[in-house]
C-alpha positions in Angstrom: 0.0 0.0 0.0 1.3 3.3 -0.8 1.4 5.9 2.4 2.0 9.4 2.0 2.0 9.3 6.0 2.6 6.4 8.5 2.8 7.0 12.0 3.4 3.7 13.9 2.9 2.4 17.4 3.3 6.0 18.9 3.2 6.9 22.5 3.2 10.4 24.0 3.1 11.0 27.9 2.9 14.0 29.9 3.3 14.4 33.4 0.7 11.9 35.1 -1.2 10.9 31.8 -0.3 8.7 28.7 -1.8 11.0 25.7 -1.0 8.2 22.9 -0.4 4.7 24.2 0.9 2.6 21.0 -1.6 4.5 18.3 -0.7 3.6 14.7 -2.2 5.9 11.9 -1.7 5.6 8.4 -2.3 7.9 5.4 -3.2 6.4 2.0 -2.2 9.2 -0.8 -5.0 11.1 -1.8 -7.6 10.2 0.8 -9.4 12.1 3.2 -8.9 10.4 6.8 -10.7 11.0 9.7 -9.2 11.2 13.1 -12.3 10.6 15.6 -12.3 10.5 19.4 -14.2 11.8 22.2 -12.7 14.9 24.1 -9.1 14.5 25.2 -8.8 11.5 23.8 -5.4 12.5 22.1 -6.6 13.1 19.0 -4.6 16.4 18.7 -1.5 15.4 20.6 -0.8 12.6 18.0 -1.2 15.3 15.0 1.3 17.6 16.8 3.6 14.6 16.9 3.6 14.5 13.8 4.0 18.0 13.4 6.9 18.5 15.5 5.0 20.4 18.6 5.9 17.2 20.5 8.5 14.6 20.3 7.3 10.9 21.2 8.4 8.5 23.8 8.2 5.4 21.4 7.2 4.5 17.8 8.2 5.4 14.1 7.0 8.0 11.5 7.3 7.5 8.0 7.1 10.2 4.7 6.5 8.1 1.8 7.8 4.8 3.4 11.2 6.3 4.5 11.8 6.9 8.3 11.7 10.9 9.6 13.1 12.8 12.6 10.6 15.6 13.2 12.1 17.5 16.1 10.0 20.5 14.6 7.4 22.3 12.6 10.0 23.3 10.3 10.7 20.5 9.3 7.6 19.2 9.0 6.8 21.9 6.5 9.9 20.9 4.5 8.4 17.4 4.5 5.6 18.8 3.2 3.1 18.3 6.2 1.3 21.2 7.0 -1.5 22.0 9.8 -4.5 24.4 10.2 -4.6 24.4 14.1 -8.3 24.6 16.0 -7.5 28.3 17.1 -5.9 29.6 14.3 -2.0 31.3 14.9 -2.5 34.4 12.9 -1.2 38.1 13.6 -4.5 40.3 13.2 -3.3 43.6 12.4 -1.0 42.2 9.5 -2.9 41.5 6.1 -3.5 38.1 4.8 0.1 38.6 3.0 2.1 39.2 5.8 0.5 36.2 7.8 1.0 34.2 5.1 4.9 35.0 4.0 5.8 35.2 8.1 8.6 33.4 8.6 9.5 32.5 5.0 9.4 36.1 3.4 10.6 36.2 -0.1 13.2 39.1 -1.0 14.0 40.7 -3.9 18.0 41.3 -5.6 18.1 44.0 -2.9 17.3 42.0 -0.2 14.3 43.1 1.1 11.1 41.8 1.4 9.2 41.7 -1.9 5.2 41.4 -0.3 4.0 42.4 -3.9 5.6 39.1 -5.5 4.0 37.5 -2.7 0.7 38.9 -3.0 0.5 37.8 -6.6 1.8 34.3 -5.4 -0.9 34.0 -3.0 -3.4 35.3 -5.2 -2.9 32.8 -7.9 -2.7 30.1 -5.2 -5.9 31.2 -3.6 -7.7 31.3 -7.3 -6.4 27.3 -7.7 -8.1 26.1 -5.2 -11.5 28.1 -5.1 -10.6 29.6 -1.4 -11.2 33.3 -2.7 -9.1 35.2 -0.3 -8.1 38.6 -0.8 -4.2 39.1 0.1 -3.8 42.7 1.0 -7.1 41.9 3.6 -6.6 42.9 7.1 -7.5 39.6 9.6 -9.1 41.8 11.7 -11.5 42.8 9.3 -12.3 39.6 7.6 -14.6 36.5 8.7 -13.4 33.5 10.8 -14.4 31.2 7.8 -12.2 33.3 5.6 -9.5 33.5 8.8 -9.5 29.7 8.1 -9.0 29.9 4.4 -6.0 31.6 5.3 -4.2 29.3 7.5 -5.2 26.7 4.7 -3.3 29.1 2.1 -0.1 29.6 4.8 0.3 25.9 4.7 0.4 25.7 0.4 2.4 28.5 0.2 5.0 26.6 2.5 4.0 23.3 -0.4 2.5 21.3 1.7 1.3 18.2 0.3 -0.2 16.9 4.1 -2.6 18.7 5.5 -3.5 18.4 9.3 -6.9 20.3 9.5 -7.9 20.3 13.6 -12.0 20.3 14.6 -11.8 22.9 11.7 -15.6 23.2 11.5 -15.8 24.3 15.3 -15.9 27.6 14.3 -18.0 27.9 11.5 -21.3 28.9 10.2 -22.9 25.5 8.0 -22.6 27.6 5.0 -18.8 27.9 5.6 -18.5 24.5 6.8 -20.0 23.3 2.9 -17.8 25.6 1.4 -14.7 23.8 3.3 -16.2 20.7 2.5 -15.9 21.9 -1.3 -12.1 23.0 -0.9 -10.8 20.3 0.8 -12.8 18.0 -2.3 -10.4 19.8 -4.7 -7.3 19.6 -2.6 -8.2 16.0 -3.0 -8.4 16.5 -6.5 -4.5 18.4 -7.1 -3.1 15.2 -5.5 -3.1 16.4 -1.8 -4.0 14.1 1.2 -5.5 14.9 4.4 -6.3 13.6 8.0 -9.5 15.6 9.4 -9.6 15.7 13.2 -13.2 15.9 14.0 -16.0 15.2 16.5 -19.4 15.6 13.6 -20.1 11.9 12.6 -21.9 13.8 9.1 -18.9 15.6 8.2 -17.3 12.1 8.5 -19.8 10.4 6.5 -19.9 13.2 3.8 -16.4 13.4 3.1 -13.9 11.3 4.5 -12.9 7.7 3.0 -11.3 5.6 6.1 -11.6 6.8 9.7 -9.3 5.6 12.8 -10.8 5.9 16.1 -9.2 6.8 19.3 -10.2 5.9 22.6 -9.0 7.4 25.8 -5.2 7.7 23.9 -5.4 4.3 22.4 -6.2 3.1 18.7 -9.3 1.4 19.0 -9.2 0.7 15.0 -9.7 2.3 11.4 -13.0 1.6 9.4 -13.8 2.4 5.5 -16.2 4.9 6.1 -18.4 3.6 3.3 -19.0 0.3 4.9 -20.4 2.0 8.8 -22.8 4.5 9.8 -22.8 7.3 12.6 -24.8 5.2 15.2 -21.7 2.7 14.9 -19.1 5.2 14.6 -20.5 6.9 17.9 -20.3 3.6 20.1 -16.7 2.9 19.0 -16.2 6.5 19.8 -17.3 6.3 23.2 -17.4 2.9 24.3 -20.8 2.8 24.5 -24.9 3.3 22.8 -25.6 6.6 22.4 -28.7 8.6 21.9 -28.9 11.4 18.6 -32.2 12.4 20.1 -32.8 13.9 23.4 -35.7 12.6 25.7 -38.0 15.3 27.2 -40.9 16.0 28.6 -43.0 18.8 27.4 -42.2 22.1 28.9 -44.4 24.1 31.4 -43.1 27.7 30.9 -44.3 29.7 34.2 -43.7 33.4 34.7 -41.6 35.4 32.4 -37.9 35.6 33.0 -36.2 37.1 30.5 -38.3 40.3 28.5 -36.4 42.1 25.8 -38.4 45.2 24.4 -37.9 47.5 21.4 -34.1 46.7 21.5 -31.0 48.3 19.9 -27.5 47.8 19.9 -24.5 48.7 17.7 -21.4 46.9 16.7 -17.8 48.1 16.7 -18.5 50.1 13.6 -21.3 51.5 15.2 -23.7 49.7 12.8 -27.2 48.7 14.2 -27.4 45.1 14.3 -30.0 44.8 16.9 -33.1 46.8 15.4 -35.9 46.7 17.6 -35.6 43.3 18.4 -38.6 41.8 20.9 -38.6 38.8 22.7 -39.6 37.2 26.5 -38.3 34.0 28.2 -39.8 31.9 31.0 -39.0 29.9 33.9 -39.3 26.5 32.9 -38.3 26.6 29.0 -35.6 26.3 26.5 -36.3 29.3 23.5 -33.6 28.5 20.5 -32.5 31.3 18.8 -32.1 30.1 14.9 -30.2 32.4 12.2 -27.1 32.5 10.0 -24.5 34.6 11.8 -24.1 37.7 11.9 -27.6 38.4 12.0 -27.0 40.6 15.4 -26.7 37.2 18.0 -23.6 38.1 19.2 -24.4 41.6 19.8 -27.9 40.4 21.5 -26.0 37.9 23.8 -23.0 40.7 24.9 -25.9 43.1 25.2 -27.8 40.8 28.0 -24.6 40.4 29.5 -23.6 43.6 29.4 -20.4 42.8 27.6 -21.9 46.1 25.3 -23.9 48.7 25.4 -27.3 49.2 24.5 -28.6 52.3 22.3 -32.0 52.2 23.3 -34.8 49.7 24.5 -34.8 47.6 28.4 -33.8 44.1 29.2 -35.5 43.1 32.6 -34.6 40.0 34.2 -37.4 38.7 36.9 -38.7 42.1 36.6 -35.3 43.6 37.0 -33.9 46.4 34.9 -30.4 45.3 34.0 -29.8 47.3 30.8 -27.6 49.6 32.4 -25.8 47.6 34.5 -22.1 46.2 34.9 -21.4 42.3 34.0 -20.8 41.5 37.8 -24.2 43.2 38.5 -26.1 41.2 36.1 -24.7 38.3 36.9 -25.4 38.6 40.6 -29.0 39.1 39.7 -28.8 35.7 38.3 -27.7 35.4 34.9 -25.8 32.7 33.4 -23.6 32.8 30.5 -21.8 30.3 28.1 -19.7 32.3 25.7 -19.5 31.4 22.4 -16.0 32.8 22.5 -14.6 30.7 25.6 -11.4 31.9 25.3 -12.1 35.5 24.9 -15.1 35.2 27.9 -14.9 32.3 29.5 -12.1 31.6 30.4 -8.5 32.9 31.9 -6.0 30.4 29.9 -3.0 30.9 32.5 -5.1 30.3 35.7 -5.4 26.7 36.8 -8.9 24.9 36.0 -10.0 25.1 39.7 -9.4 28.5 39.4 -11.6 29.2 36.5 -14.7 27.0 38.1 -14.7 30.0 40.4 -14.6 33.0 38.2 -18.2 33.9 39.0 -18.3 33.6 42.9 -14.7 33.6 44.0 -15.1 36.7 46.0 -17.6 35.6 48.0 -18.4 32.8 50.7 -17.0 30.3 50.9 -14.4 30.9 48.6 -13.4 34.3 50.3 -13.2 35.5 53.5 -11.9 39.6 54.4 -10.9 39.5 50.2 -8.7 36.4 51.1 -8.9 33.0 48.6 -9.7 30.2 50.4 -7.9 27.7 47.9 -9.4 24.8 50.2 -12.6 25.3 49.3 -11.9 26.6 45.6 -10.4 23.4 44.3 -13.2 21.0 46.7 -15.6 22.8 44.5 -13.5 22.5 41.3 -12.7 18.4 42.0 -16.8 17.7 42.4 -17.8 20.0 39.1 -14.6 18.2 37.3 -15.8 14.6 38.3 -19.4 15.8 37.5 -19.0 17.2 34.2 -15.9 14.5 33.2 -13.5 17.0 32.4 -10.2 15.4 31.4 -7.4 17.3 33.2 -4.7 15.8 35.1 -5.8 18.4 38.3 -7.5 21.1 39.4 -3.9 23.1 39.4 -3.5 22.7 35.7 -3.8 25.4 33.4 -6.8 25.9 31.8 -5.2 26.5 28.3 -3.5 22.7 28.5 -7.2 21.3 28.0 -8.6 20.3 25.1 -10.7 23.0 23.7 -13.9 20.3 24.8 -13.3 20.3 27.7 -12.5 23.8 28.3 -15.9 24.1 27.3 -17.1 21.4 29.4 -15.3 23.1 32.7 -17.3 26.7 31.3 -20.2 24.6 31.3 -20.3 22.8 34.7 -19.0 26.7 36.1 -22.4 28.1 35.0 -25.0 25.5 35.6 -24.0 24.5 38.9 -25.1 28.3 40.3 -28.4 27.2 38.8 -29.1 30.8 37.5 -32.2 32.3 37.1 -31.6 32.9 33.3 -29.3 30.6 31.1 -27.6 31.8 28.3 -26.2 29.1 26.0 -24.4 30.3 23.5 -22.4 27.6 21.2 -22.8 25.4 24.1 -21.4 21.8 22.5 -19.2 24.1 20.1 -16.4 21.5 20.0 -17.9 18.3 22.0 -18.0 15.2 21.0 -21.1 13.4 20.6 -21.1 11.7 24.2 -20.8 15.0 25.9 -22.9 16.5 23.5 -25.5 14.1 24.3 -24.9 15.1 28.3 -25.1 18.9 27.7 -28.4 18.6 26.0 -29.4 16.3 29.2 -28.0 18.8 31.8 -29.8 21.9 30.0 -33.2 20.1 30.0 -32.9 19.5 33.8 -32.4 22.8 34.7 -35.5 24.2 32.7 -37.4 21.5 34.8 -35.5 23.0 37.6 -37.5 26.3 36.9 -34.2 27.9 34.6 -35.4 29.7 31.7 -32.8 29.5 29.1 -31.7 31.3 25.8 -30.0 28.8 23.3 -28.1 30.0 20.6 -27.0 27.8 18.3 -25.8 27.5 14.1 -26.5 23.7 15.0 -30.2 23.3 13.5 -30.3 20.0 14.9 -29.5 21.0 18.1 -31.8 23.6 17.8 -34.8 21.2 17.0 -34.0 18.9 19.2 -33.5 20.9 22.4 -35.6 23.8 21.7 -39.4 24.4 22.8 -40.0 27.4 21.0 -37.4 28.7 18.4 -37.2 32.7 17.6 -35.6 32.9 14.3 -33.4 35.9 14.1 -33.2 37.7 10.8 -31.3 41.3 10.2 -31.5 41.9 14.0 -34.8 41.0 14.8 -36.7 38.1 15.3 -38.6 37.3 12.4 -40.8 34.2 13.5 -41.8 32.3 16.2 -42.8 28.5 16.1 -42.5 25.1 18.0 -39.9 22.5 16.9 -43.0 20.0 15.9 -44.5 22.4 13.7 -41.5 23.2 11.3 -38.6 21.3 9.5 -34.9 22.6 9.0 -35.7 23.5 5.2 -38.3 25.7 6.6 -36.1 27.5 9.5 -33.5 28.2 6.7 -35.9 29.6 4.5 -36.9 31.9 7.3 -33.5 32.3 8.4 -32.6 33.7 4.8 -35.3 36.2 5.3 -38.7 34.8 4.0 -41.7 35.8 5.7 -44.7 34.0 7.2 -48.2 35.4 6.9 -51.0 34.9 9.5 -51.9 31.3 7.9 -48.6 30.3 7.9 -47.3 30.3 4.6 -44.0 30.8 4.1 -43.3 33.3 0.9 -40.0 34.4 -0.2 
């Protein structure tokens, strides 16, 4: 068999866990290969192995069937193995360009740095291969789907002929996550091969032809995707049967929670995308908010928070005016929030996890006393919500930023549920879980609207949106457009009223 990549018998330890015991991989030339595992199962230590992040304990790599020393990413790159990391390692003020050329920056007979030849190299690259990117682009002005396309580019501009893509749908809208789909098709196509770290079972059955499955850091095996299904794919996953659809009762929505009248709120640019936007939450329900992003969600969710301000219109919570007041306030008056951005707001990277399971209440009792931590009762606390929520860390003194981005997410999680807040906001709240803690999430969400929670899920997930939803407001050019029950619509119909058709008073949908 002919391997452009062959990773064999690998084993990577850190202190006080084995990330990779004995994993064998190996990389037909021209396929698409999926690397699937639950969260922390080691799915991204073995790729930076083989990137040169890490060096192994044990086992061999092989490039086209010849033996390699890859001490690091440079010389992975001059192998031709390139990777587009989860969070992506670009410089924002630079333009695409500069990004791109960092590190390997082409000069002209002068010696200095010709960013025009680039620019035209890139371009022509970008053109090959569909991505559309435009090189003298600013990151901080373009689109995290185009951010992507970038770090795609970075890697064939350095020739790869491997590429590493890590959960790279995580952060994407489903258009984008098609339009990936498309480009890594015709990467396919010029010869390229690739391994796909994922957690989505559909992405795996849509595009990928063999799939290796790793279980708590060891190689459970590798199927031809063609001859399995998602159902079995899940149970090899995760050791176990697990359920795509969420059992519930039928909600009993009590007094209203959350109200949101007449609201506006500006961006950065100091664009409305909130415009007018109405909408009420009660104890005892889940209310999905459904639209293609950038329809003012974000900006509705920081507004609530009070991570922005608001131009005009009130937010009361249990009859409460917060518009006005600061994060701390509103979340003292019981607001919880999942961020869709849990690095930017949930999380402090360089404190340890326990540390960040107390973000909300860690100046007050019992985790404080006269503006003193208590680190007893801090990581008690931390240990129980760790054990409850199965985060995978080695301790509560580790650093939040050595976790895998799920369970970072799952720690954020267990952090804001377990004050059993008044009003819930979920935003993104399985963003990068696998389908087992997916599955868990949903189930911990439903039990606190039967607690009496109200909660506010948003979600790009439409499946996760039917399925966990009891009323979904679609959101359309900052307001909300419609309002129905999961039973009495379909996903073609919420995207149809996501891209802005309207309903009249019989129902019918008209573009």
């Amino acid at each position: 068999m002919d391997y452009a990549i062959e990773m064999l018998n690998i084993r990577k330890e850190f202190p006080g866990i084995v990330a990779n015991d004995n994993i064998t991989v190996q990389l037909q030339k021209g396929e698409i290969h999926a690397l699937l595992g639950e969260n922390g199962a080691g799915k991204s230590t073995l790729m930076n192995v083989l990137f040169g992040l890490y060096q192994p304990e044990k086992g061999e790599i092989r490039v086209n069937g010849k033996p390699v020393n890859i001490t690091n990413p440079n010389i992975a790159n001059g192998l031709g193995i390139g990777m587009v990391h989860q969070h992506f390692m670009l410089v924002e003020p630079f333009t695409v360009t500069q990004n791109i050329v960092l590190g390997s920056e082409p000069t002209n007979k002068f010696g200095k740095i010709d960013l025009a030849k680039a620019s035209k190299e890139i371009k022509e690259l970008s053109d090959r291969y569909g991505l559309q990117v435009d090189p003298d682009a600013k990151i901080s002005d373009i689109s995290v789907g185009m951010q992507q396309r970038v770090e795609i580019l970075k890697t064939l501009y350095r020739g790869a002929e491997v590429l590493i893509f890590d959960e790279p749908t995580a952060v994407l809208t489903p258009q984008e996550i098609n339009e990936l789909i498309d480009i890594m098709r015709s990467l396919i196509k010029e010869g390229k091969s690739i391994i796909l770290i994922t957690h989505k079972l559909k992405e795996i059955m849509e595009v990928c032809d063999r799939c290796t499955v790793i279980r708590k850091g060891k190689g459970i095996g590798t199927v031809n995707v063609a001859d399995t299904n998602t159902t079995e794919l899940a149970s090899l996953m995760v050791g176990r049967e697990v359920s795509f659809k969420t059992e519930k009762k039928t909600a009993e929505p009590k007094d209203i929670v959350l109200a949101i009248k007449d609201l506006f709120v500006r961006d950065s640019r100091k664009l409305d995308m909130v415009k007018g936007l109405n909408l009420d939450v009660r104890a005892g329900e889940i209310v999905g908010i459904a639209g293609v992003d950038g329809n003012g969600q974000s900006e509705l969710i920081e507004a609530i928070t009070g991570l922005s301000k608001t131009r005009s219109g009130s937010v009361t919570l249990s009859n409460k005016e917060i518009t006005r007041l600061s994060p701390r306030k509103i979340t003292e008056s019981g607001l919880g929030h999942i961020p869709q951005d849990r690095h930017k707001y949930g999380l402090v990277l360089d404190y340890s996890v326990g540390e960040n399971i107390v973000l909300q209440t860690y100046y007050q009792k019992p985790y404080s006393n006269a503006s003193v931590l208590k680190y007893n009762e801090i990581f008690d606390k931390a240990e129980k919500i760790i054990e409850e929520y199965d985060v995978r860390t080695p301790s509560v003194y580790t650093k939040a930023r050595a976790l895998s981005g799920g369970n970072q997410q799952k720690a954020i999680i267990g952090r804001e549920v377990d004050r059993s807040p008044k009003l819930l906001i979920a935003a993104q709240p399985t963003r990068g879980l696998d389908v087992g803690a997916i599955e868990f999430i949903h189930r911990k969400l439903i039990e606190e609207r039967d607690k009496g929670s109200a909660i506010l899920l948003v979600s790009f997930e439409l499946d996760e949106i039917m399925n966990v939803s009891d009323r979904i407001a679609v959101m359309f050019d900052g307001k909300i457009v419609a309002d129905v029950k999961p039973e009495d619509t379909n996903e073609q119909e919420l995207g149809l009223l996501m891209a802005g058709s309207q309903v009249d008073k019989a129902g019918v949908i008209s573009e």
